[in-house]
C-alpha positions in Angstrom: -39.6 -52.0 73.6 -36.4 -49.9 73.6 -34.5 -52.7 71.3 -36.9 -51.9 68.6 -36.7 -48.2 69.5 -33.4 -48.0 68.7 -33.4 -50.3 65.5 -35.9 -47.9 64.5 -33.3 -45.0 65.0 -31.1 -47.0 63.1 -32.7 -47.3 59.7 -34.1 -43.9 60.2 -30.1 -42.6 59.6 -29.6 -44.6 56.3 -27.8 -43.1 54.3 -29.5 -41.5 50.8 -28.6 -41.6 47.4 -28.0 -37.9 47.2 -24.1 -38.6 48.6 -23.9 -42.6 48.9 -26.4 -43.9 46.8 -27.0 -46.9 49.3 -30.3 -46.8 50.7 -31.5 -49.8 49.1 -31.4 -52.7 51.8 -30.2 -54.6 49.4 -27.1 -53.4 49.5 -26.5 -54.0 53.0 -24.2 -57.4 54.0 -25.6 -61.1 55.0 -25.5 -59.8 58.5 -27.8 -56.8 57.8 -25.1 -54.1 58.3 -24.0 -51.5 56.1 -20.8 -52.2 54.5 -18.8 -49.3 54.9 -15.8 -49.9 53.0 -18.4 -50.1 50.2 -20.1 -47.1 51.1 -17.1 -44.9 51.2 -15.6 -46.0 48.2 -19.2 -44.4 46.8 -19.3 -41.8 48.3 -15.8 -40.6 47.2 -16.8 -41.1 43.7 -19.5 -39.0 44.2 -18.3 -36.3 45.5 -15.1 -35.9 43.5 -17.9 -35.6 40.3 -19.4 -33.0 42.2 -16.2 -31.1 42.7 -15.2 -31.7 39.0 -18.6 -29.5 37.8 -18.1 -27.2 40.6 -14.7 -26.7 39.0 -15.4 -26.6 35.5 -18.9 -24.4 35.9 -16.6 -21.3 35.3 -14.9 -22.6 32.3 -18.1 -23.3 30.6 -19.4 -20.3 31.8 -16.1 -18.5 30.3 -16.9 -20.5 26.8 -20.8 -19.7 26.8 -20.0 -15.7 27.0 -19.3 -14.3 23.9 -15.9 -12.4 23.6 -16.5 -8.4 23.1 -16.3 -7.2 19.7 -12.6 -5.4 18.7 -13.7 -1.7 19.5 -13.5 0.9 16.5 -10.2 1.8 15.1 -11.1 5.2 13.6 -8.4 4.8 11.0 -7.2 7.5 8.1 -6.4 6.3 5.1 -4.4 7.9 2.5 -4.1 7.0 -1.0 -2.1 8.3 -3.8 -1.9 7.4 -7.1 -0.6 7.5 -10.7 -3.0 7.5 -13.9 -4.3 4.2 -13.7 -5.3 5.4 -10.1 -7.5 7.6 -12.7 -8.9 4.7 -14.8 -11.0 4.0 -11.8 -8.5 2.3 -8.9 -8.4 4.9 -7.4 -12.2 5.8 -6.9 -13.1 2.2 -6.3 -10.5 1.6 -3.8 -11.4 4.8 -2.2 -15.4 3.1 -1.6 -14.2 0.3 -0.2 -11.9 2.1 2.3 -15.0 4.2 3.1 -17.0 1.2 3.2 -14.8 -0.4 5.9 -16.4 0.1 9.4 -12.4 0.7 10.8 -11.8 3.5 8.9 -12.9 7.2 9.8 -11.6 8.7 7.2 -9.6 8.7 3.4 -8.4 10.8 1.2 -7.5 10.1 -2.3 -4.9 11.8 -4.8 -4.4 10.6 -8.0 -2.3 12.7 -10.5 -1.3 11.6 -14.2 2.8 11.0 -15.2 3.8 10.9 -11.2 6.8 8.3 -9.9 7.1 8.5 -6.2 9.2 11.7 -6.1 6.9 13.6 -7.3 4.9 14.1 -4.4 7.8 14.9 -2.6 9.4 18.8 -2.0 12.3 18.0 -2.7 14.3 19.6 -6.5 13.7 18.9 -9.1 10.3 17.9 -8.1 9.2 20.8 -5.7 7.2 22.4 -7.4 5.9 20.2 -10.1 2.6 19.8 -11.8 0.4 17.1 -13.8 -1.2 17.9 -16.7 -2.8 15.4 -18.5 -5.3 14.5 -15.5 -6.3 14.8 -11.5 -8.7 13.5 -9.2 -8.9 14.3 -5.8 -11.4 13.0 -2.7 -11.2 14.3 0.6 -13.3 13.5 3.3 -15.0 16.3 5.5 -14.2 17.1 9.0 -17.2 15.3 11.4 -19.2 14.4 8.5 -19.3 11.5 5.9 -19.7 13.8 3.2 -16.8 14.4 0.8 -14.8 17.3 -1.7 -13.9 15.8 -5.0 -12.5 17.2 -7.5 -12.2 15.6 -11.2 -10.1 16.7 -14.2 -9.4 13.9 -16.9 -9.9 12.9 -20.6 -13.1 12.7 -21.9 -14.8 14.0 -19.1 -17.3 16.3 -21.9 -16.6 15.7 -25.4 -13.5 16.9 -26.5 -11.9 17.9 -22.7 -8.3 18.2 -21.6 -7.4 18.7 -18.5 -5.9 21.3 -16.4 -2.6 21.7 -14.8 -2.4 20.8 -11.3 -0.4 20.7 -8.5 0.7 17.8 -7.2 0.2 17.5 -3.3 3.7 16.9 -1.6 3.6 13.8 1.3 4.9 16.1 3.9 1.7 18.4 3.8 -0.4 15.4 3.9 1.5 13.7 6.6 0.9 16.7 8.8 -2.6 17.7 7.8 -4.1 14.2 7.3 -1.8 11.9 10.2 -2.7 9.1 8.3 -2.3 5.7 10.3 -2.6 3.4 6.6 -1.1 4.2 3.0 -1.6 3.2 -0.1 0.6 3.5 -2.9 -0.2 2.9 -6.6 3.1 3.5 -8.7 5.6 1.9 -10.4 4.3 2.1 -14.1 6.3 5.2 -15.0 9.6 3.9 -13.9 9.4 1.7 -17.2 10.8 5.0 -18.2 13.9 4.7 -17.1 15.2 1.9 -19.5 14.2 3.7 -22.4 12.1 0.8 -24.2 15.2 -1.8 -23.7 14.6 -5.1 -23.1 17.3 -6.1 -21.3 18.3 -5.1 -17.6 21.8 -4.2 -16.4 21.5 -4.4 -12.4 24.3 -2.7 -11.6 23.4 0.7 -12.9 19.4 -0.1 -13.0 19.8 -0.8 -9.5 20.9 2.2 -8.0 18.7 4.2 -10.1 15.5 2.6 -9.8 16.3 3.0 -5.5 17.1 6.4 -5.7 13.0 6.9 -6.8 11.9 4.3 -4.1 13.7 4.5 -0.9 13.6 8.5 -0.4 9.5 8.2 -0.4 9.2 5.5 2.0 11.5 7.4 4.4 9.9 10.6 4.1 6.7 8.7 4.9 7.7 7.5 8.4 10.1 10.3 9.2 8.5 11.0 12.9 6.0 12.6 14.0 4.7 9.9 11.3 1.5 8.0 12.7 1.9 5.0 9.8 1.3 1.6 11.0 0.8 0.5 7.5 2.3 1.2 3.9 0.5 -0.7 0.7 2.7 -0.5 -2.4 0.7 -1.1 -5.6 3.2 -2.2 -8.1 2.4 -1.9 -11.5 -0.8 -4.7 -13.4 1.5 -6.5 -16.6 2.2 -3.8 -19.2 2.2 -4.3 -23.1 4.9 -2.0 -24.0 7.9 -3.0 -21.7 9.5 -6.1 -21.4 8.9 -8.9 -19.4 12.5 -9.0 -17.9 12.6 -4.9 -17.5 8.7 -5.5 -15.4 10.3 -8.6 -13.5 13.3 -6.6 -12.6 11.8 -3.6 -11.2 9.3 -5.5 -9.2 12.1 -7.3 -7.7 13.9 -4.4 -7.2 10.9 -3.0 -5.5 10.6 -5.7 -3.0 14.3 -5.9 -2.6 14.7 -1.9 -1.5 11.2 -1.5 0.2 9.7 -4.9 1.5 11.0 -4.4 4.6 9.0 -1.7 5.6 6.2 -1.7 3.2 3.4 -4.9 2.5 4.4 -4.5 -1.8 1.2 -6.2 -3.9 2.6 -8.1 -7.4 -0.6 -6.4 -10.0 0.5 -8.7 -12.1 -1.3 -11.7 -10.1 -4.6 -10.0 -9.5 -5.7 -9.4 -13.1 -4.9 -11.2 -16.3 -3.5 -9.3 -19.4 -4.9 -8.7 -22.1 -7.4 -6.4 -20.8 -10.3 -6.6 -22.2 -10.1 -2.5 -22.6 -7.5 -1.6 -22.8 -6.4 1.9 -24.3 -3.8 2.2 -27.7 -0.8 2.2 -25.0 -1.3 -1.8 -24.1 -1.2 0.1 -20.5 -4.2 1.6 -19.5 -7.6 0.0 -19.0 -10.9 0.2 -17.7 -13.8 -1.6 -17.4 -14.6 -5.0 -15.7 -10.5 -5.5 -15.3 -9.8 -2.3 -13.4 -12.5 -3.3 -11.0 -10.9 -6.7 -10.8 -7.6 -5.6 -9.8 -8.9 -2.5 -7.2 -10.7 -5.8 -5.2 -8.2 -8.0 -5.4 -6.5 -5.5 -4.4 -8.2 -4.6 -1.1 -9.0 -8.3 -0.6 -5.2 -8.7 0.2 -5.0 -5.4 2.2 -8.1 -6.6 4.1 -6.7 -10.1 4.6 -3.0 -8.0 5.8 -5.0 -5.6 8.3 -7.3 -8.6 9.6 -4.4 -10.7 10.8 -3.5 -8.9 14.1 -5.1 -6.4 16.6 -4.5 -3.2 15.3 -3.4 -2.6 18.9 -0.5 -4.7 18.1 0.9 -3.3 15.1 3.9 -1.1 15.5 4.5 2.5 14.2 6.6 2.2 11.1 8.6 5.0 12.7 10.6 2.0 14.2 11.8 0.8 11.0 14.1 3.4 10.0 17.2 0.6 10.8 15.7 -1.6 8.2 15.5 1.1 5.5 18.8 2.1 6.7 20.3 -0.8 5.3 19.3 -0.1 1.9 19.5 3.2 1.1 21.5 4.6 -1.5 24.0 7.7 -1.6 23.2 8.6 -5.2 21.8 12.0 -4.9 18.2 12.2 -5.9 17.4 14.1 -9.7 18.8 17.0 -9.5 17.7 20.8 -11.7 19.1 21.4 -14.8 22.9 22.3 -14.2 24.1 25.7 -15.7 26.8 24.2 -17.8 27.3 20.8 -19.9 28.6 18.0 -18.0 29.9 16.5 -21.4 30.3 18.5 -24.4 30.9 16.2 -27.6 31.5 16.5 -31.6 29.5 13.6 -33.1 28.0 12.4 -36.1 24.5 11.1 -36.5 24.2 7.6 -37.3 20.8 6.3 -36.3 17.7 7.3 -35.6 14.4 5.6 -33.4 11.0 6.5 -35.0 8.4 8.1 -32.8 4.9 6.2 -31.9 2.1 7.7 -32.6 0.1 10.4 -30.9 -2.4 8.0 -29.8 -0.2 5.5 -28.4 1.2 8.2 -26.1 -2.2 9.3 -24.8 -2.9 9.8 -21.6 0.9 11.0 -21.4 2.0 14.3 -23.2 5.9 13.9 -23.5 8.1 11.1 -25.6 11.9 10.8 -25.9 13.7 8.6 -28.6 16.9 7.8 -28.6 19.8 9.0 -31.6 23.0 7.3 -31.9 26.0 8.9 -32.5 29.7 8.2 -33.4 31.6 10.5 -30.9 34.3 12.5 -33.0 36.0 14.7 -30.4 35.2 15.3 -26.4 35.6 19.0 -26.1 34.4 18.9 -22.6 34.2 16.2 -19.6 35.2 12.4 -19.5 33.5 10.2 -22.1 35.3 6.7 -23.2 32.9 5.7 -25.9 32.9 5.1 -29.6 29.2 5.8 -30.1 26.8 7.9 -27.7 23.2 7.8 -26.9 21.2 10.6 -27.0 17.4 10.8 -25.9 15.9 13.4 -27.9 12.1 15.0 -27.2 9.5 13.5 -30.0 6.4 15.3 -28.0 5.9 18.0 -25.7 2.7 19.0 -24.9 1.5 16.8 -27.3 2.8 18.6 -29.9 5.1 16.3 -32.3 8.5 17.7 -32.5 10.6 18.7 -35.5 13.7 16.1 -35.5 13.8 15.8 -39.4 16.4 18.9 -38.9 18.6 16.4 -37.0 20.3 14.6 -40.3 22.1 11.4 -40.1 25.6 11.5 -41.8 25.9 15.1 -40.2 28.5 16.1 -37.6 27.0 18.1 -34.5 27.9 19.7 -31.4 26.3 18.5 -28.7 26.1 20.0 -24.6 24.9 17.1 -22.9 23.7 15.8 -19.4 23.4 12.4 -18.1 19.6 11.9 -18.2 19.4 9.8 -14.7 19.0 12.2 -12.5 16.8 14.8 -14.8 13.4 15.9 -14.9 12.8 13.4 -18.0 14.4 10.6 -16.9 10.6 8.8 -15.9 9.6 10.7 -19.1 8.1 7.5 -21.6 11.2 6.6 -24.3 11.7 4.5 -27.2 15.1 3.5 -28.2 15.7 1.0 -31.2 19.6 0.9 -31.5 19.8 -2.1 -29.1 23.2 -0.5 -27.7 22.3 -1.5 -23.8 25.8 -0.5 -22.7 25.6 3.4 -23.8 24.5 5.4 -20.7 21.6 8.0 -22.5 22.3 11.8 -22.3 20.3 14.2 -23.1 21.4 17.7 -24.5 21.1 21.0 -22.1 18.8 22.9 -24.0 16.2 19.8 -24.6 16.5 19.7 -20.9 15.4 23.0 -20.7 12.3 22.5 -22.6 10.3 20.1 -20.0 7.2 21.8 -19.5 7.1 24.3 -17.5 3.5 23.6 -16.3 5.2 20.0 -15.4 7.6 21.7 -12.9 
């Protein structure tokens, strides 16, 4: 009897499947014994898959949990703008900012006839004013409510605008503590090659920096919170040449693109516009809105491709603007006397455009040629001078018929880079690239003083 207790015993401590997965008799030997080199070798296998999902449960645990959403940035945006900011960028853009579930805040300033050192305090600029339109929109402390104030063409049949002031960066950089900018200039620099079509880099160069870098360097001058600066270059323009945009888009990237993300307009709507305004500059419409989200599609895309917690505060980037900035002094007042005074005679004339042409702008320059007959005064080499003379202030055509060709005059004159007109829209016809423009004292004096 105790034999077949013990057998009993024996085949009561068969292993299970749970480890071995040998239970079945027949996987015992021909002798009716387990075979235990066998039943290790399963075992092993076993129980290394069961350590492999004890090891991997927190990995897929880790994969099943979704990753916490990137908290609110509570971002300020501010946005300045010239007058196609007032054809309706500058409104749209302003939405979509408000629209965007980072930002907290944005306020918009878009004033007619700026370049970038206008909204800056420094002469001659300090204390200067638009007037040929404004539109502001500020947002509200703790609320979503907002201020605006609008003051353009056509806004009742028949309305001109007021003068304004235009806001200066460093007020807004204290008041506001923006953490994004957005820029939207460059159309206004056209000016500065009075209607040629050709470029000459070594003197556009410096000049066109000398209206760029200054900006940017107020602008993350510390206790600056930027992050980010958006420069809106210029959509294609009608009236300048393809070389002169090329150039001063170039020129653009060249001076700024190191510290500023610079968007090409030129790519994000297709010229003609459908309407466009007598200038071939301005538009509205279905094109305007085209360019303000293609626009803040590539913003979007820009601020979307890192953690805001990752991007640094441009006030680190002052080594990079370093390198490119210029010693030419910025435009300076009118000086008390002539830097050049000359006895000339009038040999050519450009004719003005037309009132509507010049519209939503209120001052035009065209250029006179002259054969230089003496230098009374100053240092000038030339045979022939250029001189930009005022066809519209105010809108109000001016009388140049007194100006006669074949006459001889004296003329007090002033290099216009560096003046209050030098942004100023121009026409030039003589085709004489290598003259450097002047402009005479008292047409200097004339700018508008509502402008100042």
């Amino acid at each position: 009897m105790m034999p077949t207790r013990r057998n009993t015993r024996l085949r009561s401590l068969q292993p299970t499947n749970i480890l071995s997965g040998i239970s079945d008799p027949t996987e015992r030997n021909s002798a009716g014994l387990i075979d235990c080199k066998s039943m290790c070798s399963a075992a092993l296998r076993r129980l290394a898959t069961l350590l492999a999902c004890v090891s991997f449960a927190p990995y897929l645990h880790a994969q099943s949990t979704p990753t916490p959403p990137d908290p609110p940035r509570d971002l300020t945006v501010l946005i300045l703008g010239d007058s196609l900011s007032l054809c309706g960028f500058g409104k749209r853009l302003d939405k979509k900012f408000r629209a965007d579930p980072r930002v907290k805040s944005v306020f918009t300033y878009c004033a007619c006839g700026t370049n970038p050192l206008s909204w800056l305090k420094e002469k001659p600029y300090a204390h200067v004013q638009t007037h040929c339109g404004y539109w502001s929109i500020e947002s509200l402390p703790d609320s979503h409510a907002i201020k605006e104030l609008r003051d353009v063409y056509g806004m009742t049949r028949g309305h001109t605008p007021k003068s304004h002031p235009v806001p200066k960066l460093e007020d807004l950089m204290t008041t506001i503590q923006p953490d994004i900018l957005v820029m939207q200039t460059g159309a206004n620099l056209f000016g500065l090659f009075s209607g040629r079509e050709k470029v000459k880099p070594d003197r556009d160069a410096p000049t066109l920096r000398k209206y760029l870098v200054p900006f940017v360097e107020k602008a993350i001058t510390p206790p600056s919170k930027l992050r980010k600066i958006y420069w809106v270059a210029p959509p294609t323009s009608g009236r300048v040449a393809d070389e002169v945009q090329e150039f001063v888009f170039q020129q653009t990237q060249n001076d700024i693109g190191s510290v500023t993300h610079v968007i090409d307009s030129r790519k994000l709507v297709t010229y003609p516009y459908k309407h466009m305004e007598p200038d071939k500059e301005h538009f509205v419409g279905e094109d305007m809105d085209r360019l303000t989200d293609n626009a803040f599609a590539e913003i979007d895309r820009d601020l979307s491709a890192q953690p805001w917690s990752s991007v640094r505060p441009l006030t680190e980037s002052f080594a990079s603007l370093a390198a490119v900035k210029t010693r030419t002094p910025a435009p300076s007042a009118t000086p008390a006397t002539a830097s050049l005074i000359v006895k000339a005679k009038l040999v050519s004339k450009t004719k003005p455009i037309r009132q509507q042409q010049l519209l939503p702008y209120q001052e035009f320059l065209v250029g006179f040629v002259y054969d230089v007959e003496k230098v009374i005064a100053g240092d000038y080499g030339e045979k022939q001078i250029l001189v930009m003379h005022p066809a519209y202030i105010g809108l109000r055509r001016q009388s140049l018929g007194k100006l006669r060709i074949g006459r001889t005059y004296e003329l007090q004159l002033r290099e216009l880079d560096g003046s209050l007109w030098s942004t100023v829209k121009s026409k030039d016809d003589s085709g004489r690239l290598d003259l450097e423009p002047y402009i005479r004292i008292q047409d200097e004096a004339r700018y508008p003083e509502s402008a100042r």
